[in-house]
N, CA, C and O atoms as a GROMACS GRO file, in nm:
protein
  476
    1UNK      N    1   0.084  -0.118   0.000
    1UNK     CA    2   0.000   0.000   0.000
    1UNK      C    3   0.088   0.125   0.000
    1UNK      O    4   0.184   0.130   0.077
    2UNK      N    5   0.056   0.238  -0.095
    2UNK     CA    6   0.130   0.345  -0.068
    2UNK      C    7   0.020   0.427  -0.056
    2UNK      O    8  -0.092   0.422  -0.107
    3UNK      N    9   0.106   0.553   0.068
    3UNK     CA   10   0.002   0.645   0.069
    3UNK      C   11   0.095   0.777   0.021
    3UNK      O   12   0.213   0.788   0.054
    4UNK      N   13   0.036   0.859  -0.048
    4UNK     CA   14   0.094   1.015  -0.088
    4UNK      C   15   0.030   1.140  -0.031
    4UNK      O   16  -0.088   1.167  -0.050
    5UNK      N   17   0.138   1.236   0.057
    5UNK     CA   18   0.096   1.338   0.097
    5UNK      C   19   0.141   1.445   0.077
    5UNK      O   20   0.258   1.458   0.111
    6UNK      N   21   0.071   1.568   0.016
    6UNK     CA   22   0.096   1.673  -0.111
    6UNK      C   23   0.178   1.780   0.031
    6UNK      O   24   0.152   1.734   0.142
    7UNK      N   25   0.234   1.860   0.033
    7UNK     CA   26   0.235   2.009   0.057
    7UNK      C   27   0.267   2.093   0.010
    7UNK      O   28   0.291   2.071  -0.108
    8UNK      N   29   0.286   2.212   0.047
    8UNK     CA   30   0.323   2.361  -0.012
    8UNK      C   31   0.269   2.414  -0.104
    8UNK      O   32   0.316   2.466  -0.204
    9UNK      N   33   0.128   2.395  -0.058
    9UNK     CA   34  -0.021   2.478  -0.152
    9UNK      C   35  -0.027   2.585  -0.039
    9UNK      O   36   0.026   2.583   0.072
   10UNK      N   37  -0.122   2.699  -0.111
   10UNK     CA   38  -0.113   2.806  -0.053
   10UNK      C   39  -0.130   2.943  -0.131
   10UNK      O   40  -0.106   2.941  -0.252
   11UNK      N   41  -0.154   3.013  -0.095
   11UNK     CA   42  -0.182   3.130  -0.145
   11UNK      C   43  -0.065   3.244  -0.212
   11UNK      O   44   0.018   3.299  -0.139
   12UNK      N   45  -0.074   3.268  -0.352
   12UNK     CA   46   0.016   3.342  -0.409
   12UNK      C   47  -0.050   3.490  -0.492
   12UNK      O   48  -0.172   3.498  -0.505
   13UNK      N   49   0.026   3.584  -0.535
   13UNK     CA   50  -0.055   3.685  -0.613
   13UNK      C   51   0.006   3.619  -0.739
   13UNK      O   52   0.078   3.520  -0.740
   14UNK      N   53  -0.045   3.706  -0.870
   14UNK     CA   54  -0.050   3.666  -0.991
   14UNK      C   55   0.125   3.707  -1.015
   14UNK      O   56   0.179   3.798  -0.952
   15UNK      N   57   0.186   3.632  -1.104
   15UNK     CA   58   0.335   3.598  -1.128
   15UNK      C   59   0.411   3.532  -1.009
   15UNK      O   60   0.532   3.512  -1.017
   16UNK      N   61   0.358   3.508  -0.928
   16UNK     CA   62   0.425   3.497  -0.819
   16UNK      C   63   0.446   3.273  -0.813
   16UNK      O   64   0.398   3.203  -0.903
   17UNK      N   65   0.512   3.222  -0.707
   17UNK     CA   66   0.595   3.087  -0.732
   17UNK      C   67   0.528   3.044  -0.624
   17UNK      O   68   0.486   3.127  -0.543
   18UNK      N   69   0.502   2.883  -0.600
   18UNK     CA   70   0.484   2.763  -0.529
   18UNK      C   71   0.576   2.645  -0.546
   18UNK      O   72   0.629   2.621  -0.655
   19UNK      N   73   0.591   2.588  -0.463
   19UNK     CA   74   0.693   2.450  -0.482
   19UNK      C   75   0.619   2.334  -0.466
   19UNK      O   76   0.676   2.308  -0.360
   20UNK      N   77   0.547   2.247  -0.477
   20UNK     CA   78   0.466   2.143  -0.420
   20UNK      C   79   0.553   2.031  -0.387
   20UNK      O   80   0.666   2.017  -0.434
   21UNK      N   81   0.503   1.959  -0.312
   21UNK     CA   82   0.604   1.801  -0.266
   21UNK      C   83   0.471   1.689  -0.237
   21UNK      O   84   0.359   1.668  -0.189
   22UNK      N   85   0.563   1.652  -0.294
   22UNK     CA   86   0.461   1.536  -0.268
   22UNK      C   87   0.541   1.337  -0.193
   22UNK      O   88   0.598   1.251  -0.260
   23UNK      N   89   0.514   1.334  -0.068
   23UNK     CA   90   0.635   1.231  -0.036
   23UNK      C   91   0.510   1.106  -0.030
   23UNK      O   92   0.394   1.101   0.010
   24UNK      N   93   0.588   1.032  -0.081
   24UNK     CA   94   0.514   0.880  -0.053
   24UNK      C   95   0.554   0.774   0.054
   24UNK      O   96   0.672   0.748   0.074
   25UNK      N   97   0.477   0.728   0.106
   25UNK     CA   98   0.489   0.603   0.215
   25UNK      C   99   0.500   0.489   0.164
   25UNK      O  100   0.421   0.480   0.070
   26UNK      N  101   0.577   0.367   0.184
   26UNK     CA  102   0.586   0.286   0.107
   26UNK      C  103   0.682   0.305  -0.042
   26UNK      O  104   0.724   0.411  -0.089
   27UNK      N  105   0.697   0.182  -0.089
   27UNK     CA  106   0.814   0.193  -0.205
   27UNK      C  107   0.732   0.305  -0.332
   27UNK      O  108   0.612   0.315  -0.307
   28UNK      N  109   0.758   0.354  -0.408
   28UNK     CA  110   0.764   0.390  -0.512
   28UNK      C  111   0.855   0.368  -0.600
   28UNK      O  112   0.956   0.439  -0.591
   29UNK      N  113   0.847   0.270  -0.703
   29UNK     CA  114   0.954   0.243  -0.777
   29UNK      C  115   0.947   0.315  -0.911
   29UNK      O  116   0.868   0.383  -0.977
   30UNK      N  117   1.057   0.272  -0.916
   30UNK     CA  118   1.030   0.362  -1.110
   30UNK      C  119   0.981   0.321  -1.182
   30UNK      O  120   0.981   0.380  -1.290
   31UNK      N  121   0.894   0.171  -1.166
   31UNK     CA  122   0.768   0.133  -1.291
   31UNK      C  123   0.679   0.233  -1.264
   31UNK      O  124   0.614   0.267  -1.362
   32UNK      N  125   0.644   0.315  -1.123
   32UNK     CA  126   0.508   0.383  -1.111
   32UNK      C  127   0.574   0.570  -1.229
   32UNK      O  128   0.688   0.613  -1.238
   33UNK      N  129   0.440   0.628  -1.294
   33UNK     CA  130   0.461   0.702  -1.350
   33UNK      C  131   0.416   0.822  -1.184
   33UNK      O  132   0.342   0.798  -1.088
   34UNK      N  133   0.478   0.913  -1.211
   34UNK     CA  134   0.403   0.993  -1.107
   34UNK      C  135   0.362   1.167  -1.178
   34UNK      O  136   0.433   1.234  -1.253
   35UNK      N  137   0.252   1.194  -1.132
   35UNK     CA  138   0.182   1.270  -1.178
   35UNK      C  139   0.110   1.386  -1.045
   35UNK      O  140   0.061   1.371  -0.933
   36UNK      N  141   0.137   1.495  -1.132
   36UNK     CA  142   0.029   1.600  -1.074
   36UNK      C  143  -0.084   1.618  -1.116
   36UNK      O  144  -0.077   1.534  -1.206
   37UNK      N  145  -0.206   1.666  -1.128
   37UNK     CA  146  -0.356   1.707  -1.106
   37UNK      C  147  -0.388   1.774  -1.085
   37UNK      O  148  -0.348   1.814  -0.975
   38UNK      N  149  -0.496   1.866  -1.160
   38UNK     CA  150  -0.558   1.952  -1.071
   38UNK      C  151  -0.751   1.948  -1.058
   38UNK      O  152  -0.820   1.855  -1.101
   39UNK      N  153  -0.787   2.034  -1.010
   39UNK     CA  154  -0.931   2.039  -1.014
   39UNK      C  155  -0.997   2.162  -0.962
   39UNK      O  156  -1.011   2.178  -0.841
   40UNK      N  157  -1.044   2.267  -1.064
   40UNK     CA  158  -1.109   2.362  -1.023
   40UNK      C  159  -1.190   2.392  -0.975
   40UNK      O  160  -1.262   2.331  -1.054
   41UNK      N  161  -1.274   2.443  -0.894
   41UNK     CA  162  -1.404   2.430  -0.854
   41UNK      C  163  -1.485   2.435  -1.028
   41UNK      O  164  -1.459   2.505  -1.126
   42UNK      N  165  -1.583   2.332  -1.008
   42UNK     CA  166  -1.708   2.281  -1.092
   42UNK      C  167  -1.595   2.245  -1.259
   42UNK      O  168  -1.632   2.276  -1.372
   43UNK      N  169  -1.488   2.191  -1.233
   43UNK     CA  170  -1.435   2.163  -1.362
   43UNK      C  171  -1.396   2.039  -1.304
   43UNK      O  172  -1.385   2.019  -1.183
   44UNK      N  173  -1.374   1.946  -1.404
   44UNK     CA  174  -1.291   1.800  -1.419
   44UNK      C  175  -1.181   1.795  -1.394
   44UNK      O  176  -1.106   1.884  -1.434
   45UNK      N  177  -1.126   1.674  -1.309
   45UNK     CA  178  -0.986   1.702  -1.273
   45UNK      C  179  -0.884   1.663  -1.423
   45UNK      O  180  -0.906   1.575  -1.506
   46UNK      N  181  -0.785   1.751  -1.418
   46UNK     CA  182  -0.718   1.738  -1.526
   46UNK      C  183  -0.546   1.746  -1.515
   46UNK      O  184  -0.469   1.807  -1.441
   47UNK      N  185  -0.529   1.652  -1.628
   47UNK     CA  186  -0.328   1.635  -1.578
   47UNK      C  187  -0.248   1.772  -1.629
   47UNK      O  188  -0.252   1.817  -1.743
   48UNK      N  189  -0.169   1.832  -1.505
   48UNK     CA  190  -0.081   1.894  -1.537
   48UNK      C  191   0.039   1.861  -1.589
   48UNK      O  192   0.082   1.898  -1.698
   49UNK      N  193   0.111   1.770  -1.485
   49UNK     CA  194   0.241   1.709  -1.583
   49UNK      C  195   0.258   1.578  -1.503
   49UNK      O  196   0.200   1.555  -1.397
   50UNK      N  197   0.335   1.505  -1.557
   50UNK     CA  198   0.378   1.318  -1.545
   50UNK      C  199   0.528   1.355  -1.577
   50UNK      O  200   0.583   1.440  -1.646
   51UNK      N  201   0.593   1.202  -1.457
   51UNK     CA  202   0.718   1.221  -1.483
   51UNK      C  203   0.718   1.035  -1.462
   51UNK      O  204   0.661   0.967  -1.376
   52UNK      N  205   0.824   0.982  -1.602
   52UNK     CA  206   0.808   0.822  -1.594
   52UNK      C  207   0.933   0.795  -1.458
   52UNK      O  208   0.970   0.882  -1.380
   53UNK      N  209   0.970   0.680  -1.459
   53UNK     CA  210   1.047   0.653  -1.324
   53UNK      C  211   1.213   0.666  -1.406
   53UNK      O  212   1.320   0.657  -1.344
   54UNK      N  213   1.201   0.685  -1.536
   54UNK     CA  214   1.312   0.673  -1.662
   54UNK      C  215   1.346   0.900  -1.656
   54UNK      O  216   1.452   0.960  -1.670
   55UNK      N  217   1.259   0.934  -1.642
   55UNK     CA  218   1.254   1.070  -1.635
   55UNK      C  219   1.233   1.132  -1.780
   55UNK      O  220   1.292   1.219  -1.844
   56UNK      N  221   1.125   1.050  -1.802
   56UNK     CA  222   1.034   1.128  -1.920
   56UNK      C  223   0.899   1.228  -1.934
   56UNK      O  224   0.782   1.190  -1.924
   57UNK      N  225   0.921   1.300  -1.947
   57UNK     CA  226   0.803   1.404  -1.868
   57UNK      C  227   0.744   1.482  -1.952
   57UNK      O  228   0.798   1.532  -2.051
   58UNK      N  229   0.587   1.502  -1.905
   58UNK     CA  230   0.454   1.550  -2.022
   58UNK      C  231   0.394   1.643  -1.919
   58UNK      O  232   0.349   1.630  -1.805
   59UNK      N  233   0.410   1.738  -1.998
   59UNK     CA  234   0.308   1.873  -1.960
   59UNK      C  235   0.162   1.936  -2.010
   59UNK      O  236   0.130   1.930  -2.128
   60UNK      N  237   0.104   1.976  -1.941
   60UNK     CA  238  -0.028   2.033  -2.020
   60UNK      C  239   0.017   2.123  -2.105
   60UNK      O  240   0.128   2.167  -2.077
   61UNK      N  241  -0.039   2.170  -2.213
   61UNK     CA  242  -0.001   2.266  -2.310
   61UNK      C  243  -0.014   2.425  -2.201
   61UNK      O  244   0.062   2.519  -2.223
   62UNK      N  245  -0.114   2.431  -2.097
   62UNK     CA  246  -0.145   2.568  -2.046
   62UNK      C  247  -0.052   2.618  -1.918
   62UNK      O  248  -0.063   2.711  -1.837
   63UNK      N  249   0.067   2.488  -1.943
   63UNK     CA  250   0.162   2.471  -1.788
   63UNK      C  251   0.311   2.474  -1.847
   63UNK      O  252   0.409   2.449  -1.777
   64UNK      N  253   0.318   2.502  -1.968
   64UNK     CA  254   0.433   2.476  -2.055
   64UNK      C  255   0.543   2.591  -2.020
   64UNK      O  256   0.515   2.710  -2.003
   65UNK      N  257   0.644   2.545  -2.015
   65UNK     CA  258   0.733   2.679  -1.988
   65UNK      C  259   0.746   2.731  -1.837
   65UNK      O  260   0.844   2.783  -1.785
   66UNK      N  261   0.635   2.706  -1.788
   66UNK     CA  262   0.584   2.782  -1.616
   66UNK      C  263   0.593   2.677  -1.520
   66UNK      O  264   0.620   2.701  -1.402
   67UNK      N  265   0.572   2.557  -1.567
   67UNK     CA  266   0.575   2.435  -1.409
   67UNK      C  267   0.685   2.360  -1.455
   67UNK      O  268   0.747   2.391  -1.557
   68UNK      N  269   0.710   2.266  -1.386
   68UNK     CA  270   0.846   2.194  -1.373
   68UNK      C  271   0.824   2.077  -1.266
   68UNK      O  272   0.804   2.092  -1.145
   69UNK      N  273   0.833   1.970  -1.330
   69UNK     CA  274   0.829   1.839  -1.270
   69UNK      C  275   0.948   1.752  -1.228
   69UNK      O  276   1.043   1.747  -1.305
   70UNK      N  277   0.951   1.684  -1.116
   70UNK     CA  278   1.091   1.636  -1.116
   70UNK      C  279   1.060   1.548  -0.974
   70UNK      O  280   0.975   1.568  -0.888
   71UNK      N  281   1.172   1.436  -0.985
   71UNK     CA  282   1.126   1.331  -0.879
   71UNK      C  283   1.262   1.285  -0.807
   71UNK      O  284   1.362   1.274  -0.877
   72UNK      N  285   1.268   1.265  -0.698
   72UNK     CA  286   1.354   1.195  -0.591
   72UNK      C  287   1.342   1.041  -0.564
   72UNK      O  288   1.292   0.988  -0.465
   73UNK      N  289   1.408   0.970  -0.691
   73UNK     CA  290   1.388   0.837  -0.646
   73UNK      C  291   1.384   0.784  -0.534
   73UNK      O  292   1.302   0.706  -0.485
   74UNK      N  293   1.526   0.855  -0.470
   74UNK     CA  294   1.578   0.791  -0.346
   74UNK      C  295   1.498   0.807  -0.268
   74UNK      O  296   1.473   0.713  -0.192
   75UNK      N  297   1.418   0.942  -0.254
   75UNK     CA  298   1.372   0.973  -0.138
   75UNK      C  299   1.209   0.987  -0.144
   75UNK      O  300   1.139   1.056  -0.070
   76UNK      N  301   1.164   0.896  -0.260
   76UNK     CA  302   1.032   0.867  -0.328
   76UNK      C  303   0.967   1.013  -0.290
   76UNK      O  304   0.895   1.020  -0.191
   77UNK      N  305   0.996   1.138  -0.379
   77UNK     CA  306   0.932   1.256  -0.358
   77UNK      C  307   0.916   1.282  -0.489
   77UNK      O  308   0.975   1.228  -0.582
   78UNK      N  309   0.816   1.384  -0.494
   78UNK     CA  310   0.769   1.416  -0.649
   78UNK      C  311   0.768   1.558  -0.646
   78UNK      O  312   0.734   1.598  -0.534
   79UNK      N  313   0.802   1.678  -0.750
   79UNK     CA  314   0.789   1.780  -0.654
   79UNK      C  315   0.687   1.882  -0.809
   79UNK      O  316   0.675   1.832  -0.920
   80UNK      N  317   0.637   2.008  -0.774
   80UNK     CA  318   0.650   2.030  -0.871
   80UNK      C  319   0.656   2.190  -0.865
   80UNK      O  320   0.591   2.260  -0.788
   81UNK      N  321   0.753   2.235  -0.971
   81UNK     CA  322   0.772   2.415  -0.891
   81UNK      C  323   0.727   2.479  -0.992
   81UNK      O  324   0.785   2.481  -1.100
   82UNK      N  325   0.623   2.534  -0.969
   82UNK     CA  326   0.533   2.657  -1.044
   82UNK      C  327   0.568   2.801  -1.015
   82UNK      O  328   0.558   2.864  -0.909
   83UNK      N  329   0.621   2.848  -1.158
   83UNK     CA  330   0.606   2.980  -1.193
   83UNK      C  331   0.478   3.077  -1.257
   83UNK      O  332   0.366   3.049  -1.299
   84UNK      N  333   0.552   3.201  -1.243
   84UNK     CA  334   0.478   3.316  -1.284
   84UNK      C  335   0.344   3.247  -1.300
   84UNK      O  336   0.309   3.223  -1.416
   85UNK      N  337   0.252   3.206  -1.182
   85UNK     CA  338   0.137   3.184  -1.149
   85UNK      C  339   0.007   3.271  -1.208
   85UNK      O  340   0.022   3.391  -1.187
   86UNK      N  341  -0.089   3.244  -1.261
   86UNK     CA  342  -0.184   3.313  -1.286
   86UNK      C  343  -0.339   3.252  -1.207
   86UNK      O  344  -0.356   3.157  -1.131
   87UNK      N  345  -0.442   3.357  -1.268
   87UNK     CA  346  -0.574   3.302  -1.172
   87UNK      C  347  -0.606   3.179  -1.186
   87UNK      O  348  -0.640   3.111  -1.088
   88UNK      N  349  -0.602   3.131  -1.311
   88UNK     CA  350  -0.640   3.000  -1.363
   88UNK      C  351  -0.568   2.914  -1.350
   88UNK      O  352  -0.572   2.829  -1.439
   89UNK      N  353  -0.454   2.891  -1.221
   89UNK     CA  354  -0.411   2.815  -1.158
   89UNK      C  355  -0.462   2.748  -1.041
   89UNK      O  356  -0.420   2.653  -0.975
   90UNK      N  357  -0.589   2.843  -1.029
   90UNK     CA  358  -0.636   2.807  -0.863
   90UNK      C  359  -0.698   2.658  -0.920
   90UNK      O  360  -0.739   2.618  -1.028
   91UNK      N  361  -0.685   2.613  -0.819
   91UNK     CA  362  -0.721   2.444  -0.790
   91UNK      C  363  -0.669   2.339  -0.666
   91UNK      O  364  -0.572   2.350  -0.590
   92UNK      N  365  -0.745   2.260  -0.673
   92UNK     CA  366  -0.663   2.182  -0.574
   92UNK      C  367  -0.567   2.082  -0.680
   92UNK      O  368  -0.588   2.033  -0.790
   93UNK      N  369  -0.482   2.081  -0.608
   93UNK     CA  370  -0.378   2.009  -0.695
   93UNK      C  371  -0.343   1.852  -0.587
   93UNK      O  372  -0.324   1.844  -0.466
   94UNK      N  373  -0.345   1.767  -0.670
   94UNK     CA  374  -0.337   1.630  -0.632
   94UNK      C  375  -0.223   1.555  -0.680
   94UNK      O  376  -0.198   1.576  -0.799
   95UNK      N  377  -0.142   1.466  -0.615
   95UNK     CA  378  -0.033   1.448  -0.660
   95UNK      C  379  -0.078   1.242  -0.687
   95UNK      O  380  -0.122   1.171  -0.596
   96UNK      N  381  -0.046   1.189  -0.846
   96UNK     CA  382  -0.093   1.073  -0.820
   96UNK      C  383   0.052   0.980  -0.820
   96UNK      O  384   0.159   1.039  -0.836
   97UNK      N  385   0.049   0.840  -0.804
   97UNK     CA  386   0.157   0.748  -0.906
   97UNK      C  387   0.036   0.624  -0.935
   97UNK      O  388  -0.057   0.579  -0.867
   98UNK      N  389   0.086   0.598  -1.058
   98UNK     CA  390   0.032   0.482  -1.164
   98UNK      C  391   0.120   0.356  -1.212
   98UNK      O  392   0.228   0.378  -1.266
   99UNK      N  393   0.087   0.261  -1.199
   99UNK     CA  394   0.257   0.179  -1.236
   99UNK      C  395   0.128   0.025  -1.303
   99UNK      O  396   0.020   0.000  -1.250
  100UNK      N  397   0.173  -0.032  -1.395
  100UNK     CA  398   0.130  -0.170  -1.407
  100UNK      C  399   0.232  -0.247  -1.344
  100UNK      O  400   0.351  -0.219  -1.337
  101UNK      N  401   0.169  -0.353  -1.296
  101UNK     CA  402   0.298  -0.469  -1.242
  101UNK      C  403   0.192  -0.568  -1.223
  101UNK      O  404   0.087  -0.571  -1.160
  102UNK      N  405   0.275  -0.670  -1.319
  102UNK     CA  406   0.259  -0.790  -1.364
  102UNK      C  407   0.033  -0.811  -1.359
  102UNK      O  408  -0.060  -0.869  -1.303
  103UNK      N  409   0.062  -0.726  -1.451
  103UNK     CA  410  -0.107  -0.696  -1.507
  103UNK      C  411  -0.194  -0.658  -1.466
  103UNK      O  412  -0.312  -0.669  -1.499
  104UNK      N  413  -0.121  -0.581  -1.348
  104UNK     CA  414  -0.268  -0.544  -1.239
  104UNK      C  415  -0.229  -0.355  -1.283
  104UNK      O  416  -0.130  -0.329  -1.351
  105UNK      N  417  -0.315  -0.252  -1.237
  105UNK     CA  418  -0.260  -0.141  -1.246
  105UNK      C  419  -0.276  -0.116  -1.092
  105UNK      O  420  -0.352  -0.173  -1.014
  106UNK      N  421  -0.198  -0.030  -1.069
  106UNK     CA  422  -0.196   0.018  -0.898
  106UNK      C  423  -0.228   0.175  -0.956
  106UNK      O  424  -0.205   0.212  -1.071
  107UNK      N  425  -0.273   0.237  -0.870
  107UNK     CA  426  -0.330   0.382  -0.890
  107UNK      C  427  -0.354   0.478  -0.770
  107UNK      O  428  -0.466   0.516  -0.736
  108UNK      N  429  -0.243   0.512  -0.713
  108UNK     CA  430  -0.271   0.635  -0.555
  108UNK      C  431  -0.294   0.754  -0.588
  108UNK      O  432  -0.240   0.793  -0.692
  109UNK      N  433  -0.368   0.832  -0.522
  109UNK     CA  434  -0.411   0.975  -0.486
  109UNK      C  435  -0.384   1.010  -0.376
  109UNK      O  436  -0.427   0.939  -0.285
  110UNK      N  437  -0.282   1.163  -0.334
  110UNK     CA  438  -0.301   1.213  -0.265
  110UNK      C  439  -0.434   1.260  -0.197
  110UNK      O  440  -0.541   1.212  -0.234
  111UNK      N  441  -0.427   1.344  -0.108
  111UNK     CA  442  -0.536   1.393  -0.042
  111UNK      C  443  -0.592   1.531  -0.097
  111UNK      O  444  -0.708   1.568  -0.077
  112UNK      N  445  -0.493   1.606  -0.172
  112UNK     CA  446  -0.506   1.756  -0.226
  112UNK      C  447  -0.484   1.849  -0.158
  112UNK      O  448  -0.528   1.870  -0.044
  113UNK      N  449  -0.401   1.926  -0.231
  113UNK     CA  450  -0.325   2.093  -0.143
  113UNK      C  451  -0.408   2.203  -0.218
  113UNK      O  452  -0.428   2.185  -0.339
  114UNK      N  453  -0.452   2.300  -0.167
  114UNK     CA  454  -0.533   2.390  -0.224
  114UNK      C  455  -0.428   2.521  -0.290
  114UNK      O  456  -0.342   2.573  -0.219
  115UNK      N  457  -0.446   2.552  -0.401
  115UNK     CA  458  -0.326   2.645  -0.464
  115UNK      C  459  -0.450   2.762  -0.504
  115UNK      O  460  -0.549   2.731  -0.571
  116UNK      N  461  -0.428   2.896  -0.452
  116UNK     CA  462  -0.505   3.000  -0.497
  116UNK      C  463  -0.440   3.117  -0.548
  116UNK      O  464  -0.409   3.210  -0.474
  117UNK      N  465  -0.420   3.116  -0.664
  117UNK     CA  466  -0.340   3.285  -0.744
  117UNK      C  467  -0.471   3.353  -0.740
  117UNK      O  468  -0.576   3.343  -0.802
  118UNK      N  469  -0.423   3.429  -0.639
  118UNK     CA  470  -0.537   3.609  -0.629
  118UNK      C  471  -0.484   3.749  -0.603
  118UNK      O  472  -0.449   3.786  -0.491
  119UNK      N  473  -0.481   3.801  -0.677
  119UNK     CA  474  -0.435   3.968  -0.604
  119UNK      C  475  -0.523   4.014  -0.463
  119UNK      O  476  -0.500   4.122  -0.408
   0.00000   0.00000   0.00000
């Protein structure tokens, strides 16, 4: 069983930076892909960026240039550092990992850190 717990959500003005972390309990190996999330109020949760356990990494087209994904094998952490923030960042942001092994899929969710860009 792994469990994942997000921090360093929080309140920023517009251009302004967040770091998120996300540490896991239990192994995380590098078959699991690990991923951020978000979810706006009354919108669908949707992927910001994925990082494979190889360090291959996919961004949303609206996060391109501005977020930055990156992972601590050793220390099974996921992190992700957001720039020049705008409104349409607010969401709760959820940190997942996904891995197949030997045909089953495993699939964790954090609990969610609340991220609000407001002047």
């Amino acid at each position: 069983q792994v469990q994942l717990v997000e921090s360093g959500g929080g309140s920023v003005q517009p251009g302004g930076s967040l770091r998120l972390s996300c540490a896991a309990s239990g192994s995380i190996s590098r078959q699991y892909i690990m991923g951020w999330y978000r979810q706006a109020p009354g919108k669908q949760r949707e992927l910001v960026a994925t990082i494979t356990g190889a360090g291959n990494i996919n961004y949303a087209e609206s996060v391109k240039g501005r977020f930055t994904i990156s992972r601590d094998n050793a220390e099974n952490t996921v992190y992700l550092q957001m720039n020049i923030l705008k409104p349409e960042d607010t969401a709760v942001y959820y940190c997942n990992a996904d891995a197949w092994v030997i045909g089953r899929n495993y699939v964790y969710w954090g609990q969610g850190t609340q991220v609000t860009v407001s002047s």
